[in-house]
C-alpha angles and dihedrals in degrees: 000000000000083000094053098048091046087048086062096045092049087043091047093046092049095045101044074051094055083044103058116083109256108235089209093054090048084042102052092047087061088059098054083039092053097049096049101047087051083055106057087041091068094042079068105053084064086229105154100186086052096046077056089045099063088064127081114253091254093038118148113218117191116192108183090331100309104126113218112181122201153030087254092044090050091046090053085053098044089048088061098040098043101072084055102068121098130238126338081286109043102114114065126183141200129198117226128169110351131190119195130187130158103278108013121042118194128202145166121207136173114224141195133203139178113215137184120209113174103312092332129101117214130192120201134184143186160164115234124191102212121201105183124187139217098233119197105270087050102254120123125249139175116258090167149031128168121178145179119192151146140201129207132180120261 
C-alpha cells in the first residue's frame, strides 16, 4: 500500500512539473520574436545597406532557388528591391515554428509586402525558412535565409 501511496506522490509531482510553463522556453520565443519583428522593422526603413546588415558576412540567401552568397551580394539585392516597398509598413511577419538553442536559432515565418513597381501595385507574399546565428561578439545574424515567394498585381 505504501507503494502505492509514494507512486501518486512521484506521479503528482512530475506531472504538476510538466505542468508548469518553462521561462527559458518563453524566454527563448521572445528571442526569436524579438528578432523578427527588428527585422521586419528594418525591411521597412527601405534601407538597403541595414536589410544587408542583419546577415553574416558569409550569409547564403536562397529566393526561389536562386543561391546568393554573401552580405555584399544581399546588399546588392536588397539595394534594388528596397525602393520598391511600399510605405513605412509595407512588410509584415509572422513567426511559425520556431526552434531555439544556445548558438543557432531556427525559424519559419510567412510574410507579406506591398510593393510599387512603376504605376502598378504589387502584392507579394511568402514563406521564409530563417537560420539566425550567435555571432562572437553575442549579437544575432543571419547565416541563412530560404524563400519561397510570389507577387501578383492588385
Amino acid at each position: 500500500m505504501k507503494t502505492i501511496g509514494v507512486f501518486f506522490i512521484l506521479f503528482a509531482m512530475l506531472l504538476i512539473a510538466g505542468c508548469n510553463p518553462k521561462v527559458a522556453v518563453k524566454n527563448d520565443l521572445a528571442l526569436a520574436d524579438s528578432l523578427l519583428k527588428a527585422a521586419d522593422n528594418v525591411f521597412n526603413t527601405k534601407d538597403a545597406q541595414q536589410m544587408a546588415n542583419l546577415y553574416a558576412e558569409d550569409a547564403l540567401f536562397i529566393a526561389n532557388g536562386k543561391n546568393i552568397w554573401s552580405r555584399d551580394s544581399i546588399y546588392a539585392l536588397f539595394k534594388s528591391m528596397a525602393p520598391l516597398l511600399k510605405g513605412d509598413s509595407a512588410f509584415k511577419s509572422y513567426m511559425g515554428l520556431t526552434t531555439v538553442s544556445t548558438d543557432v536559432i531556427q525559424m519559419q515565418k510567412y510574410y507579406t509586402a506591398e510593393l510599387v513597381m512603376g504605376n502598378t501595385n504589387l502584392k507579394a507574399k511568402g514563406v521564409g525558412f530563417l537560420t539566425w546565428g550567435k555571432q562572437s561578439d553575442n549579437s544575432w545574424k543571419i547565416i541563412m535565409f530560404v524563400e519561397f515567394a510570389d507577387m501578383k498585381p492588385y
